[in-house]
C-alpha positions as CSV (number, residue, x, y, z in Angstrom):
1,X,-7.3,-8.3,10.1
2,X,-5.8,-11.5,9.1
3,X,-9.9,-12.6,8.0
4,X,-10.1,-9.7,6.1
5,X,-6.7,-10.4,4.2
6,X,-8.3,-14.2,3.6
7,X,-11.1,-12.6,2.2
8,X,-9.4,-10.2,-0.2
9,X,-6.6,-13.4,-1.0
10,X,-9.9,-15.8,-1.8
11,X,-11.3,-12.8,-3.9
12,X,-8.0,-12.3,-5.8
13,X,-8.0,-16.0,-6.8
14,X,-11.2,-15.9,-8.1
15,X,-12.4,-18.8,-5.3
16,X,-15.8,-17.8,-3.9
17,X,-15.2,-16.0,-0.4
18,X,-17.2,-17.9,2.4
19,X,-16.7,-19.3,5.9
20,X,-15.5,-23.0,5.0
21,X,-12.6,-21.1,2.7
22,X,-11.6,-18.4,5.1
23,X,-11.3,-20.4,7.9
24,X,-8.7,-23.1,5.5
25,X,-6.9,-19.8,4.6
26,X,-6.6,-18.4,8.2
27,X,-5.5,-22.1,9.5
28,X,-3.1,-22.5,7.1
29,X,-1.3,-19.2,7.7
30,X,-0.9,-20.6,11.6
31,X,-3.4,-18.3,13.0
32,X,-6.1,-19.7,15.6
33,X,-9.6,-19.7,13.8
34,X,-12.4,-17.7,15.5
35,X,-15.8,-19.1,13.8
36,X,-17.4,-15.9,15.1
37,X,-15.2,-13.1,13.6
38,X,-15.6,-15.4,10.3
39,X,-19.3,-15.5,10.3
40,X,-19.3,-11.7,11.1
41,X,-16.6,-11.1,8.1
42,X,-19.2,-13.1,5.7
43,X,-22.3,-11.9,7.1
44,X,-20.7,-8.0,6.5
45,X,-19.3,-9.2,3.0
46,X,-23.5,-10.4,1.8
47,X,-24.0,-8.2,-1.3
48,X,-20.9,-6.5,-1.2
49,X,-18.8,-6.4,-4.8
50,X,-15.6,-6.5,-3.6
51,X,-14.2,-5.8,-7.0
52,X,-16.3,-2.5,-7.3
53,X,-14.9,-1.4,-3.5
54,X,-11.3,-2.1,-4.3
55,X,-11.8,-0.2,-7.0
56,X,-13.4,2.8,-5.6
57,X,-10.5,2.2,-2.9
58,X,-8.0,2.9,-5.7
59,X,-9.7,5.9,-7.2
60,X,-9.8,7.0,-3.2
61,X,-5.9,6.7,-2.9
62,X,-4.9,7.6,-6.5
63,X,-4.8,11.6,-5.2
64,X,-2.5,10.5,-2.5
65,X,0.4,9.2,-5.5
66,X,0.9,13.0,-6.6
67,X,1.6,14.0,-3.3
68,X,4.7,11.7,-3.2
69,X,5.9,13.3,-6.3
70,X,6.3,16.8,-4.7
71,X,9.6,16.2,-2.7
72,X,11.3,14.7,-6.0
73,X,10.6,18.0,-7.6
74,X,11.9,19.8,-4.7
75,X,15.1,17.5,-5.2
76,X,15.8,18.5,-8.1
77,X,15.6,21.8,-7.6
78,X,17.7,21.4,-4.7
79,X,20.5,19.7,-7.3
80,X,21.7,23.1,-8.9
81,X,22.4,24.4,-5.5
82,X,24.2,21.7,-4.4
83,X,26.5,22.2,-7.6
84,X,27.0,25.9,-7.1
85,X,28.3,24.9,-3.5
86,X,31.0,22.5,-5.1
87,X,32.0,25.1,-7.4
88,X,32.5,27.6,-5.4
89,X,34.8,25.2,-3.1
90,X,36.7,24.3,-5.8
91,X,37.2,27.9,-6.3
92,X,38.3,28.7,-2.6
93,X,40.6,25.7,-2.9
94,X,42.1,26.8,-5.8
95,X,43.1,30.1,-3.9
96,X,44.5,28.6,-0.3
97,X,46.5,26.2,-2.7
């Protein structure tokens, strides 16, 4: 994972992503390099626009943002009820005194 996130870190900073500049990323976060999982990351990344995928990666997860919405609408509708308890609470207290 941590050659993909290289990759994806190189891309962000507008440096070309290949093997020499993965494998300085991936050794200066600590991790041991393995020259094969970087040659089969680069080799799998050959034609690839990685800006295009992202993107089509964002359009992919955009539905998944209006789900999250749904329980803070249920919230507030849950508010007013919470309200109506208090009140009538307030109301039994007012008769016990």
């Amino acid at each position: 994972m941590e050659y993909i996130y290289a990759a994806l870190l190189l891309h962000k900073l507008g440096k070309e992503v290949n093997e020499e500049n993965v494998k300085k990323v991936v050794a200066a976060a600590g991790q041991e390099v393995d020259e094969s999982k970087i040659k089969s990351l680069i080799s799998s990344l050959k034609g690839v626009d990685i800006a295009k995928e992202l993107e089509s990666a964002n359009l992919v997860a955009a539905p998944a943002t209006g789900v999250s919405e749904a329980p803070a609408e249920e919230k507030k509708a849950e508010a007013p009820k919470e309200e109506k308890k208090e009140a009538a609470a307030e109301g039994l207290s007012s008769l016990f005194g």
